[in-house]
C-alpha positions as YAML, in Angstrom:
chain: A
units: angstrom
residues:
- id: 1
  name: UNK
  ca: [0.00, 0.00, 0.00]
- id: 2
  name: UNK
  ca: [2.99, 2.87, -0.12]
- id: 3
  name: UNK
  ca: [3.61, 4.94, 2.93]
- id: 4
  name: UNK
  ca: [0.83, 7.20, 4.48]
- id: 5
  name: UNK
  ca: [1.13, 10.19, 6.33]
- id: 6
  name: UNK
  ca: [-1.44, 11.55, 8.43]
- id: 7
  name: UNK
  ca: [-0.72, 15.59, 9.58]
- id: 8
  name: UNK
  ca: [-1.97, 17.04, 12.35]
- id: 9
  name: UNK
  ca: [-4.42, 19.95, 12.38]
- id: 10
  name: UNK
  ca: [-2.35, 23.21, 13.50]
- id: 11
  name: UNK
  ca: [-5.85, 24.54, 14.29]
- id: 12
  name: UNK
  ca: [-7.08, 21.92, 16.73]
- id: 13
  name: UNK
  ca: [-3.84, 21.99, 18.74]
- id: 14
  name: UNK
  ca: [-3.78, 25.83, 18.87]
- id: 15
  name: UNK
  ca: [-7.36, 25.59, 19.99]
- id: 16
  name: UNK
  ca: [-6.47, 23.04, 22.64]
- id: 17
  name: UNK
  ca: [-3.63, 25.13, 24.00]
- id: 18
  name: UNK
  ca: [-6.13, 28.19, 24.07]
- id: 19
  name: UNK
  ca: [-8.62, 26.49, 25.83]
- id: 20
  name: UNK
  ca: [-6.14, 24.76, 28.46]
- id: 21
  name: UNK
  ca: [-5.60, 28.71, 29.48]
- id: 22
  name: UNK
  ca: [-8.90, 29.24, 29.75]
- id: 23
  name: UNK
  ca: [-9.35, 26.64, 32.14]
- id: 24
  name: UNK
  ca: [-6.29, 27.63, 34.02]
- id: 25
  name: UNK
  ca: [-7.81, 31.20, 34.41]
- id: 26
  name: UNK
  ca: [-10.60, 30.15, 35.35]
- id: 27
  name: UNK
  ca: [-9.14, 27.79, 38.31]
- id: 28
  name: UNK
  ca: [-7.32, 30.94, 39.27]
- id: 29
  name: UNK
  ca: [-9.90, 32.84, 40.02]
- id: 30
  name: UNK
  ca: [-12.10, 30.15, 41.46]
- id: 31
  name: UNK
  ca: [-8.24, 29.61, 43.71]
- id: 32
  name: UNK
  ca: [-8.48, 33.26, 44.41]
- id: 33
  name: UNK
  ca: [-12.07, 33.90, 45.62]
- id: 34
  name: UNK
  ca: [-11.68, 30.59, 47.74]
- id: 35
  name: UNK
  ca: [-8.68, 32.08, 49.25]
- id: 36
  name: UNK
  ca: [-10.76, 35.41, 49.61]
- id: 37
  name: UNK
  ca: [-13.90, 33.95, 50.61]
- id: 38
  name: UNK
  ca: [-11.98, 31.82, 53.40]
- id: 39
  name: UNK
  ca: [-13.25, 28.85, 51.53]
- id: 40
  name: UNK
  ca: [-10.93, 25.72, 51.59]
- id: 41
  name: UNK
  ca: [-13.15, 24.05, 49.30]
- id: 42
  name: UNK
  ca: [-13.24, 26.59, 46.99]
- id: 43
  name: UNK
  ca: [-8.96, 27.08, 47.13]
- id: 44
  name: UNK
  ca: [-8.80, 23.43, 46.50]
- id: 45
  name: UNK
  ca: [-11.17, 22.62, 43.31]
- id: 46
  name: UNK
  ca: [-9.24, 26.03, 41.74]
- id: 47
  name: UNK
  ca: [-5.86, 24.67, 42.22]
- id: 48
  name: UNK
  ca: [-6.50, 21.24, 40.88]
- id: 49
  name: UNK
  ca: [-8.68, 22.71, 37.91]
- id: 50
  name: UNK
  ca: [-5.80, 25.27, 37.38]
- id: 51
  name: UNK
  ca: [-3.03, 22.45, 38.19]
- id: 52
  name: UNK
  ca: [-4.24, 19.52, 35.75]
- id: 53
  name: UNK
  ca: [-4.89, 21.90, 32.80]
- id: 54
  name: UNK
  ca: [-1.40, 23.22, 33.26]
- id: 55
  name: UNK
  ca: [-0.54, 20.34, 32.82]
- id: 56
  name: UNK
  ca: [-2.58, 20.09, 29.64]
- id: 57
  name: UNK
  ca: [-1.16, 23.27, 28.53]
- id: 58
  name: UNK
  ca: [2.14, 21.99, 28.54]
- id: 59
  name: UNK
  ca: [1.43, 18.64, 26.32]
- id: 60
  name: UNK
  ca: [-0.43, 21.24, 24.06]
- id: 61
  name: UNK
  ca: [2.44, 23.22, 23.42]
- id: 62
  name: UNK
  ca: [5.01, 20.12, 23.05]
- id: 63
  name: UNK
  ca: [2.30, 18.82, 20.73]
- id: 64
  name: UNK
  ca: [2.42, 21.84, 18.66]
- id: 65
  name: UNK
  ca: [6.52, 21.69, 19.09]
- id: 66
  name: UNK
  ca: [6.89, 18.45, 17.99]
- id: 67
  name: UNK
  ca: [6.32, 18.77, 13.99]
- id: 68
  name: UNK
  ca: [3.52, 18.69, 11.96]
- id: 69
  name: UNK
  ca: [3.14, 14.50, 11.28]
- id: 70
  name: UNK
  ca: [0.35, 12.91, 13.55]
- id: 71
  name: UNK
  ca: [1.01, 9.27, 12.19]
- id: 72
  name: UNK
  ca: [3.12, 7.10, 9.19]
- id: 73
  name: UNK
  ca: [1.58, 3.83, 7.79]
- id: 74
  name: UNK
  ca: [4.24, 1.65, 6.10]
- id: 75
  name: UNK
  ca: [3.71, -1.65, 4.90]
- id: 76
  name: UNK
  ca: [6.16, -2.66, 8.06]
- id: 77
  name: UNK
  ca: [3.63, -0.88, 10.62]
- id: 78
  name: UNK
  ca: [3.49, 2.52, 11.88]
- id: 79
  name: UNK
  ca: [4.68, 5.33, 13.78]
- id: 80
  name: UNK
  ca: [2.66, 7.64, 15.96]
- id: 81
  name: UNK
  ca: [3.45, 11.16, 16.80]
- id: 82
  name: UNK
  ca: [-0.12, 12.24, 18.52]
- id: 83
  name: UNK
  ca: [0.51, 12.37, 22.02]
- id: 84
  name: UNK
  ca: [3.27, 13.17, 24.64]
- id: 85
  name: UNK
  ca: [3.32, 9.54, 24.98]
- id: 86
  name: UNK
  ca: [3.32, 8.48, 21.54]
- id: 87
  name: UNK
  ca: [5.86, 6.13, 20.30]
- id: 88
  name: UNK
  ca: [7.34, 8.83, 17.84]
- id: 89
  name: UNK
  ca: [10.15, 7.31, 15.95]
- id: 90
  name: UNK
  ca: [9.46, 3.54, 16.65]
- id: 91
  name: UNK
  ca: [7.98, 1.63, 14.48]
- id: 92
  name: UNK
  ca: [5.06, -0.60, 15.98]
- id: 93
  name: UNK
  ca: [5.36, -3.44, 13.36]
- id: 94
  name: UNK
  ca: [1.91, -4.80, 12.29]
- id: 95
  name: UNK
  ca: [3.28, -8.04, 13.77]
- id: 96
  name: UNK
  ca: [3.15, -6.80, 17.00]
- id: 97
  name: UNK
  ca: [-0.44, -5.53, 16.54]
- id: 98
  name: UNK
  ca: [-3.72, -8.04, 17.71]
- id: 99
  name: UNK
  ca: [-6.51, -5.66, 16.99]
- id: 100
  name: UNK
  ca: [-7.51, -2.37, 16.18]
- id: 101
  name: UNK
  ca: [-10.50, -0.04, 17.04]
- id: 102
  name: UNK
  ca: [-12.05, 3.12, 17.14]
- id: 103
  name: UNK
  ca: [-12.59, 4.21, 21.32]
- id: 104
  name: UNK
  ca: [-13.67, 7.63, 22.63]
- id: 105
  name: UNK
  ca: [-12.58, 8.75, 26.02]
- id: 106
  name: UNK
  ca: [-14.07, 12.08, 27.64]
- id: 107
  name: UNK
  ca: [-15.12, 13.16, 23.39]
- id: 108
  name: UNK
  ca: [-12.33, 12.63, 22.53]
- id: 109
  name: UNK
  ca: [-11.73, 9.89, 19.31]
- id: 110
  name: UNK
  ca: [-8.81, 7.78, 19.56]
- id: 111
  name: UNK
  ca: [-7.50, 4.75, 17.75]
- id: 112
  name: UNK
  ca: [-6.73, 1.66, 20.24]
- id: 113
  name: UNK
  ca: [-4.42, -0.55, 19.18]
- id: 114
  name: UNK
  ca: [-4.02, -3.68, 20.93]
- id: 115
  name: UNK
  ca: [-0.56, -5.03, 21.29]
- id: 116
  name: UNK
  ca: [0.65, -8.75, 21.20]
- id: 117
  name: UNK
  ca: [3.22, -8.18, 23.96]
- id: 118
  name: UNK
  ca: [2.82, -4.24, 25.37]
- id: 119
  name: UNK
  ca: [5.77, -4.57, 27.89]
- id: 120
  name: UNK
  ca: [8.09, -6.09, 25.11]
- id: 121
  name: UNK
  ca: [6.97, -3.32, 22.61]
- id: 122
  name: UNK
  ca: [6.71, -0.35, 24.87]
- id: 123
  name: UNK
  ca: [10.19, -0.85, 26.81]
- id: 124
  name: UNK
  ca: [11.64, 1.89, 25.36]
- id: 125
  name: UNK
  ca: [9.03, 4.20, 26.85]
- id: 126
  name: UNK
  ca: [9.90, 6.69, 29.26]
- id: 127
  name: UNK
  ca: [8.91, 6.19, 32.57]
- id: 128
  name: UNK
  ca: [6.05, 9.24, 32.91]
- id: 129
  name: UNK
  ca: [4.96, 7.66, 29.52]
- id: 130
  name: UNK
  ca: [4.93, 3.91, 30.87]
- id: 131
  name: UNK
  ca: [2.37, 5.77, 34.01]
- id: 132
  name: UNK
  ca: [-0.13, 7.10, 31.27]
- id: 133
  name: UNK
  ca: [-0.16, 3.81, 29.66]
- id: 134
  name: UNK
  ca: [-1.05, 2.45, 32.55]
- id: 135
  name: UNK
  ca: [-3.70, 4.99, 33.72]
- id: 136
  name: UNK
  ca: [-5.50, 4.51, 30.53]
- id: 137
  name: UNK
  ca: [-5.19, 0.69, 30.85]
- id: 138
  name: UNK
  ca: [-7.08, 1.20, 33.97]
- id: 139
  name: UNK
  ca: [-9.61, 3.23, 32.27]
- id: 140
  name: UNK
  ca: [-9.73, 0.29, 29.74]
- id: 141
  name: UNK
  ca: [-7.92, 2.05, 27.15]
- id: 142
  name: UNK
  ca: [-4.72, -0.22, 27.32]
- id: 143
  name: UNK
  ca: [-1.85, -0.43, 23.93]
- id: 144
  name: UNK
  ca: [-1.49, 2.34, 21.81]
- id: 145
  name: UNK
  ca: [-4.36, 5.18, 21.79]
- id: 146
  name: UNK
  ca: [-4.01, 7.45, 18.72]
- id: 147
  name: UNK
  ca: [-5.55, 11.11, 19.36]
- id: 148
  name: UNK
  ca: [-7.09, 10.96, 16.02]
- id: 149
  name: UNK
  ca: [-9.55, 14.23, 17.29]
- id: 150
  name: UNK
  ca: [-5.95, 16.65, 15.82]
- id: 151
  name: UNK
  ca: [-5.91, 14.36, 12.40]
- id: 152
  name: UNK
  ca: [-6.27, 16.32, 9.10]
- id: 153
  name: UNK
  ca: [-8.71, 15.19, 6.46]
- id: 154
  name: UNK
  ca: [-9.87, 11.97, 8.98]
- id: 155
  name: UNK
  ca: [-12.38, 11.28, 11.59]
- id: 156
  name: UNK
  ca: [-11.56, 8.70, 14.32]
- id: 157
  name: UNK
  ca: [-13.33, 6.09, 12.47]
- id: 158
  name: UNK
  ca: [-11.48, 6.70, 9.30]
- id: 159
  name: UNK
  ca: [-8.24, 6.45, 10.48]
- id: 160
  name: UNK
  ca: [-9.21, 3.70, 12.30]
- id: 161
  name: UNK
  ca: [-10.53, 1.84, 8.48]
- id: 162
  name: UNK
  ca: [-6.96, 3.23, 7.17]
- id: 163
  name: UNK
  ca: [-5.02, 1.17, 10.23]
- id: 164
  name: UNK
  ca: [-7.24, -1.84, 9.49]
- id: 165
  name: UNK
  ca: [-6.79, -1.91, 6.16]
- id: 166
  name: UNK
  ca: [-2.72, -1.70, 6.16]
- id: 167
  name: UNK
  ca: [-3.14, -4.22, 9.32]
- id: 168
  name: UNK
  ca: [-5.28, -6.55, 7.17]
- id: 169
  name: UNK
  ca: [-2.77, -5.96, 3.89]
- id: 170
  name: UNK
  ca: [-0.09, -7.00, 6.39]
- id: 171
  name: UNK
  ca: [-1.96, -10.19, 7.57]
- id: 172
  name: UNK
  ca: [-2.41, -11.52, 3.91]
- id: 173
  name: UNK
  ca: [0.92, -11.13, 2.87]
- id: 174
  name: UNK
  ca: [2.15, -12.96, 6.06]
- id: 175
  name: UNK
  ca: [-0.23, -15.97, 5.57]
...
C-alpha cells in the first residue's frame, strides 16, 4: 500500500492550547475567591482545575513543538506522533499488533491498538509515559491510543478503516 502520512491539524492543537488557558484562568480565580472567601473548598477545586490543565497546557504546546506529522503507515507498521506519549520514531510493526479499534474517552476519538506483547513493545518508553499507559489501561484504554480528534482530512473512524486496512494488507501477505 505505499507509505501514508497523516498531519496534524495546526488549528485543533492551537485551539487546545487556548482552551487549556482558559481553564487555568478560570481555576485561578475560582483559587483566588476561595482564598478570599476563606473557603478551603473553593482554594482546592481552583488549584487542581488550574493544576491539571497546566498540565494540559504543557502537552499542548510540546504537541504543537513536535512537527507537523500525527502518524506514518508503512507496509512494516506505523509510527505515531499524537501524544506526549506516543511512540514517535518507533515503528510498531503490524506483527506486533492483535486488533484495532475506534474508542472515545471524555469526546475525545482515539484509535486503540491492541498489542501482542505491550511490555516487550513499549520498553523503550519513558517512565512518565509507561504511568499514562497504565492509567488509561485502567480506564480500559490499554496499547497504543491514537488522538485521532488533531488528524487532518480523517475522523476517528477513518483512520481507524486506514489502520485496518494496512493491518489486514499485512496479515495476507504474512499468511
Amino acid at each position: 500500500m505505499g507509505e501514508t502520512i497523516i498531519k496534524k491539524s495546526n488549528k485543533k492543537v492551537i485551539m487546545l492550547t487556548l482552551l487549556a488557558v482558559v481553564f487555568i484562568v478560570v481555576g485561578g480565580i475560582i483559587m483566588y475567591k476561595g482564598i478570599n472567601d476563606g473557603s478551603i473548598l473553593l482554594t482546592v477545586i481552583g488549584g487542581i482545575c488550574g493544576g491539571v490543565f497546566i498540565g494540559f497546557l504543557i502537552g499542548a504546546l510540546k504537541m504543537s513543538r513536535s512537527g507537523d506529522t500525527l502518524l506514518i503507515l508503512n507496509d512494516k507498521g506505523f509510527y505515531d506522533y499524537s501524544s506526549l506519549i506516543a511512540t514517535k520514531d518507533q515503528l510498531i510493526e503490524w506483527s506486533e499488533v492483535r486488533d484495532i479499534q475506534y474508542a472515545e474517552m471524555s469526546g475525545q476519538q482515539f484509535v486503540n491498538v491492541q498489542l501482542k506483547h505491550p511490555e516487550e513493545t513499549l520498553r523503550h518508553q519513558s517512565d512518565f509515559a509507561k504511568k499514562m499507559a497504565k492509567a488509561n489501561e485502567n480506564l480500559g484504554f490499554s496499547g497504543i491510543n491514537v488522538n485521532a480528534g488533531i488528524a487532518v482530512g480523517y475522523d476517528g473512524t477513518e483512520l481507524t478503516n486506514l489502520m485496518n486496512d494496512y493491518f489486514k494488507q499485512y496479515e495476507k501477505k504474512d499468511v
